[in-house]
PLY file of the C-alpha trace (Angstrom):
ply
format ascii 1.0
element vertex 274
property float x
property float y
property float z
element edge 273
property int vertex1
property int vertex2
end_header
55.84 -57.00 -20.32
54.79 -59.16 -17.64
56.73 -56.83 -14.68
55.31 -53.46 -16.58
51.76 -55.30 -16.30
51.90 -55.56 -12.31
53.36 -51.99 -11.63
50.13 -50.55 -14.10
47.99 -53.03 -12.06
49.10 -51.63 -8.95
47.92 -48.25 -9.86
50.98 -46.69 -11.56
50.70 -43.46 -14.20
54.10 -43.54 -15.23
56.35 -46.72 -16.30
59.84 -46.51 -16.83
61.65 -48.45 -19.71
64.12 -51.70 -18.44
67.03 -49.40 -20.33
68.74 -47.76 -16.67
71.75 -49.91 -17.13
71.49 -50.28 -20.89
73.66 -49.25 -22.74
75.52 -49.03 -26.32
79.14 -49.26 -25.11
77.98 -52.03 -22.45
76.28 -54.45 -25.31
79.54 -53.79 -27.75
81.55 -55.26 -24.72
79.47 -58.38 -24.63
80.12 -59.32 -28.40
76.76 -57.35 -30.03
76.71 -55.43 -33.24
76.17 -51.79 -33.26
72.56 -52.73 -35.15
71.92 -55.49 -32.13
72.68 -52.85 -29.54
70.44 -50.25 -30.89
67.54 -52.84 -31.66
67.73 -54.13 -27.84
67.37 -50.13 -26.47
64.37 -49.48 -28.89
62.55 -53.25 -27.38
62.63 -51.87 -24.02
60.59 -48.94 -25.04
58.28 -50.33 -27.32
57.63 -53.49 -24.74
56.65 -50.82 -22.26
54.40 -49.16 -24.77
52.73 -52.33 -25.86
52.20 -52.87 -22.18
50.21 -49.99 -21.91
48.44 -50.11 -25.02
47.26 -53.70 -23.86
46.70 -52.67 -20.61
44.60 -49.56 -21.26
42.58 -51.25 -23.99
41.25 -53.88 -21.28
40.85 -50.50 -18.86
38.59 -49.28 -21.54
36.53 -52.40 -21.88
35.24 -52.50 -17.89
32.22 -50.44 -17.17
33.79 -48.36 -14.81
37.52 -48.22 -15.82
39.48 -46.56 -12.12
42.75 -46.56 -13.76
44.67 -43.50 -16.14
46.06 -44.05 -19.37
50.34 -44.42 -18.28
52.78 -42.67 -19.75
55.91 -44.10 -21.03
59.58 -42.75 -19.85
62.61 -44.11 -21.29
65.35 -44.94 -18.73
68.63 -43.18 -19.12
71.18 -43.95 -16.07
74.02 -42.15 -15.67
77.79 -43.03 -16.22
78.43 -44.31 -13.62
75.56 -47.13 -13.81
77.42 -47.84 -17.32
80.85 -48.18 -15.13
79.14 -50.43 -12.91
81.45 -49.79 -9.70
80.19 -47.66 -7.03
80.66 -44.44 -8.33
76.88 -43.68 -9.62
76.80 -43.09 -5.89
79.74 -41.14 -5.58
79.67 -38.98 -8.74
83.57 -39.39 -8.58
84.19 -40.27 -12.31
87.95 -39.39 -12.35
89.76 -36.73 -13.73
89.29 -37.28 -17.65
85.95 -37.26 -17.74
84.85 -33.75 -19.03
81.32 -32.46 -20.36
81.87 -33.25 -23.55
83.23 -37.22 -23.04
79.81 -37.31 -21.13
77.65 -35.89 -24.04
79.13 -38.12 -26.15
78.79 -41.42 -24.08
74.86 -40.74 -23.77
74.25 -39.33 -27.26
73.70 -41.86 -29.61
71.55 -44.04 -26.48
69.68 -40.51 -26.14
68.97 -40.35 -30.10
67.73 -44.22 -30.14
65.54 -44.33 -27.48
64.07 -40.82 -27.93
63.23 -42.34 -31.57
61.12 -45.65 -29.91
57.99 -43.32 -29.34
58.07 -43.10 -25.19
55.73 -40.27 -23.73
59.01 -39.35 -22.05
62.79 -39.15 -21.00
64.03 -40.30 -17.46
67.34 -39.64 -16.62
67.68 -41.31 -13.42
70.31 -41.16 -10.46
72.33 -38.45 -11.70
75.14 -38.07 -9.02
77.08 -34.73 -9.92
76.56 -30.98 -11.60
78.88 -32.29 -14.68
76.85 -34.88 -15.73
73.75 -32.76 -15.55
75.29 -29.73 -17.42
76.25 -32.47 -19.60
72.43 -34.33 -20.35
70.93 -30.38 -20.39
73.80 -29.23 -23.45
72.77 -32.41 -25.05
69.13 -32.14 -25.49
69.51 -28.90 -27.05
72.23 -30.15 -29.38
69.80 -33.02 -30.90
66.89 -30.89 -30.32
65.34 -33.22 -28.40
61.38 -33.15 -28.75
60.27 -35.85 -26.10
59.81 -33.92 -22.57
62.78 -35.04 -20.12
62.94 -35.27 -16.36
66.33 -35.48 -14.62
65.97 -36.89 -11.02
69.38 -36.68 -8.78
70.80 -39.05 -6.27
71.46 -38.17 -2.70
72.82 -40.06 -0.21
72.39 -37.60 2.96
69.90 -35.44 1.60
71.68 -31.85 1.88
73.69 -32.24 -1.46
73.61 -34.90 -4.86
76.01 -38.05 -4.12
79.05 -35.72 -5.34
78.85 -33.78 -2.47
77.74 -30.29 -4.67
74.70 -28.41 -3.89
70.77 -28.93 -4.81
70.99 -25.15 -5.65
73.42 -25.25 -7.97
72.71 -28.24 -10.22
68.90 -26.84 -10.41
70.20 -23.47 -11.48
71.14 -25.52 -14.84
68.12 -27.84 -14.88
65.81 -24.32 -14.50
67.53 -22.56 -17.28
66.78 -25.46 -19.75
62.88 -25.27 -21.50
63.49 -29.29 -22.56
63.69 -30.24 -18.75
59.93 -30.58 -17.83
60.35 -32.00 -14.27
63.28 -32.35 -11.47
64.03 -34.53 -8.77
65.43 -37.16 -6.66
65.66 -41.06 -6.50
67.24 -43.81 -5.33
67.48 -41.85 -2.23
67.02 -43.06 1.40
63.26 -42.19 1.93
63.59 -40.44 5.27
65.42 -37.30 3.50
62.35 -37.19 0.69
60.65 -34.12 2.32
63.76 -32.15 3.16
64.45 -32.45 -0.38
61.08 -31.57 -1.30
60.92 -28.24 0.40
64.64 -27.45 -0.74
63.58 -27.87 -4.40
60.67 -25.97 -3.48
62.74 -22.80 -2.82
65.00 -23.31 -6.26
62.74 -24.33 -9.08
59.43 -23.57 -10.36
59.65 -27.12 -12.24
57.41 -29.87 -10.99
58.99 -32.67 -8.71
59.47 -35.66 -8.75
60.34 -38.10 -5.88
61.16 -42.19 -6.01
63.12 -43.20 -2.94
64.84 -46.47 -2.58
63.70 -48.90 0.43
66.19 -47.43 2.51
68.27 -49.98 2.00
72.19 -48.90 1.17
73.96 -50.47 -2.24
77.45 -51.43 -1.27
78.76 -50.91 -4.63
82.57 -52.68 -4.04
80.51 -55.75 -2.65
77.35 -54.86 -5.27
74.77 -56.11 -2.40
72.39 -54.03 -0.65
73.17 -53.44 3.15
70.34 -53.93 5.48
69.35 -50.64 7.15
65.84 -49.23 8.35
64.08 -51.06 5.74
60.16 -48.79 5.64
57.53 -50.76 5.40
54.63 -50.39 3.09
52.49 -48.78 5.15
55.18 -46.28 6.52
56.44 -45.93 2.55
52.60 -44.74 1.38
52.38 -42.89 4.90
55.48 -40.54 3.80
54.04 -40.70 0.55
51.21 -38.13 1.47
53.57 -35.86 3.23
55.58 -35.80 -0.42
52.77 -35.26 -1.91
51.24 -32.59 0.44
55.17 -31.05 0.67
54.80 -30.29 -3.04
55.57 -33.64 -4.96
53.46 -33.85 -8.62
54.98 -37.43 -9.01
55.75 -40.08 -6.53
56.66 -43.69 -6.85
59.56 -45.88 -5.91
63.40 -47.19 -6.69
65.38 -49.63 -5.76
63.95 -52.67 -3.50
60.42 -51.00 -3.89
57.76 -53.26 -5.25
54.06 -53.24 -7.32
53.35 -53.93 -3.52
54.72 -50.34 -2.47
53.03 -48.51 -5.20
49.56 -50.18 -4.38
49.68 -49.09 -1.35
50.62 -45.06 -2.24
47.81 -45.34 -5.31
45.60 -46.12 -2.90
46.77 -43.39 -0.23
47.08 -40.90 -3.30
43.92 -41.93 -4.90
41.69 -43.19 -2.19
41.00 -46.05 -4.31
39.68 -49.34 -2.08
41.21 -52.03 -4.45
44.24 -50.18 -5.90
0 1
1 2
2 3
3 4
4 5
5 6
6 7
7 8
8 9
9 10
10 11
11 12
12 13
13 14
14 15
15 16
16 17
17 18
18 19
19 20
20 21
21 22
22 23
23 24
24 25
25 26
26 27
27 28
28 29
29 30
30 31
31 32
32 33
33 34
34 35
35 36
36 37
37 38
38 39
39 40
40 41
41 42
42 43
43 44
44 45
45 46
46 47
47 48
48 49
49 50
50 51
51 52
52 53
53 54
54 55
55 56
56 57
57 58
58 59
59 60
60 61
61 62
62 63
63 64
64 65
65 66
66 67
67 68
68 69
69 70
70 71
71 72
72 73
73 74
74 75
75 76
76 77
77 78
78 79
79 80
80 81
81 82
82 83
83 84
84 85
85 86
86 87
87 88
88 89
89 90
90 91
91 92
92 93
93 94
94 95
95 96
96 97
97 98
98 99
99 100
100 101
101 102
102 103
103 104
104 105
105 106
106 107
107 108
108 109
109 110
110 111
111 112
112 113
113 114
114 115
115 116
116 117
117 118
118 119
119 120
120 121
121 122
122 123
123 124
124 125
125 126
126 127
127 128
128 129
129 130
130 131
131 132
132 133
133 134
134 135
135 136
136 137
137 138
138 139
139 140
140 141
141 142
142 143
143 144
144 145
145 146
146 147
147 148
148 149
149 150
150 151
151 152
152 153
153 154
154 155
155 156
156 157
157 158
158 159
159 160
160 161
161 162
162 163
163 164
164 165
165 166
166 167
167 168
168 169
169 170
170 171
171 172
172 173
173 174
174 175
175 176
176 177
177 178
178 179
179 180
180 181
181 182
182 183
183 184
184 185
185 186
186 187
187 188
188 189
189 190
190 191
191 192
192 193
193 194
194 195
195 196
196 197
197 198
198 199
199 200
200 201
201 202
202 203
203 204
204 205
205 206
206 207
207 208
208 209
209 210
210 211
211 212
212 213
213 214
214 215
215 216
216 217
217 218
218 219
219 220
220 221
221 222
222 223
223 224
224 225
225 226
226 227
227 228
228 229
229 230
230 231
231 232
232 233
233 234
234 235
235 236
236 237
237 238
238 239
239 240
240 241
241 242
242 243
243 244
244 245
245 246
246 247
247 248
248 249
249 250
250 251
251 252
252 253
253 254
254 255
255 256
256 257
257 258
258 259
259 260
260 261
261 262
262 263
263 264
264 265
265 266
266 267
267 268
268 269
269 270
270 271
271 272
272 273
């Protein structure tokens, strides 16, 4: 609770759920009982929630309360985060993974965490047009209720980490009434805007935007290579042209910090402490 507590402190509307990397499979592998596994996936929601709830209720006492009431968004990461090995930058999953292994990998983890109460679903870093046909087939198979957002990865800004087009992969996203929002993160910041006005041209969705630090993930040597590293004040800088480029939500990924979204809550919200 303690790391949701600083990011709501810092100004943030939405917090995401410590489930990215989590999942049923993974916790099997490490000697858990189906029962364990699920309980673990439905804590990280409901310690997010409680967050929150504890958080807003101490909002509410203060005379003048400058925060909003957060939403919660449970973390779904894609495959390849599961496989642990590079390729949730690549999208390269080998040949035998079809649609419907893919729906059936996230399924139950979709069911579980969709049943711990969040205000939403996340489904973060999604690297290729599969695995988004896939998570779109899915939540109108269990009839999913909770309002999703599916954010792609990019790693040069033109296309997702596969290599296939924006255009394409929002064609499916567009068609689907349970998607509520699109977008990008974990994506070098200084291809944010392109991105922007791309998605601009292909969906009528809102966007959403989280860059990484800029930093690259060397996922053979799983360490992040030093690279143009943005500082905060650049970071809530570009954050204003995201915003002004057509951007509804903005925050950050990977080796961004309570730090970094301070600094855009203030930019975004011309609040002097936050």
């Amino acid at each position: 609770m303690y790391v949701h507590m600083q990011y709501l402190e810092a100004g943030a509307d939405v917090i995401i759920s410590s489930s990215y990397q989590a999942t049923i499979p993974g916790f099997l592998a490490r000697g858990m009982t189906l029962d364990e596994a699920e309980d673990l996936l439905q804590t990280s929601v409901k310690l997010a929630l409680e967050a929150r709830d504890e958080f807003w209720k101490s909002t509410l006492r203060k005379s003048k309360p400058i925060y909003n009431r957060a939403l919660v968004a449970a973390s779904i990461g894609s495959y390849g985060a599961y496989l642990a090995d590079g390729s949730e930058y690549s999208g390269s999953y080998g040949a035998d993974i079809t649609t419907e292994k893919l729906k059936d990998f996230h399924r139950r983890r979709l069911q579980v965490l969709a049943g711990a109460g969040p205000d939403l679903i996340a489904f973060e870093a999604i690297p290729n047009k599969m695995e988004a046909q896939a998570l779109v087939e899915l939540l109108e198979e269990e009839n999913i209720q909770v309002p999703s957002w599916i954010c792609f990865s990019s790693v040069d800004g033109k296309h997702l980490c596969s290599g296939e087009s924006f255009a394409d992969c929002l064609q499916i996203l567009n068609a689907s009434e349970k998607v509520a929002v699109v977008g990008v993160n974990c994506t070098p910041p200084q291809f944010i805007e392109g991105i922007i006005c791309e998605f601009r041209k292909q969906t009528k969705k809102a966007i959403a935007v989280y860059p990484n630090s800029g930093e690259v993930w060397d996922g053979i040597a799983k360490r992040w290579l030093p690279a143009e590293c943005l500082g905060h004040k650049s970071f809530d800088a570009l954050a204003k042209r995201w915003h002004e480029a057509g951007a509804s939500l903005i925050g950050g990924c990977c080796r961004t910090t309570p730090s970094t979204i301070r600094a855009v809550s203030k930019i975004l919200k011309g609040r002097a402490g936050h």
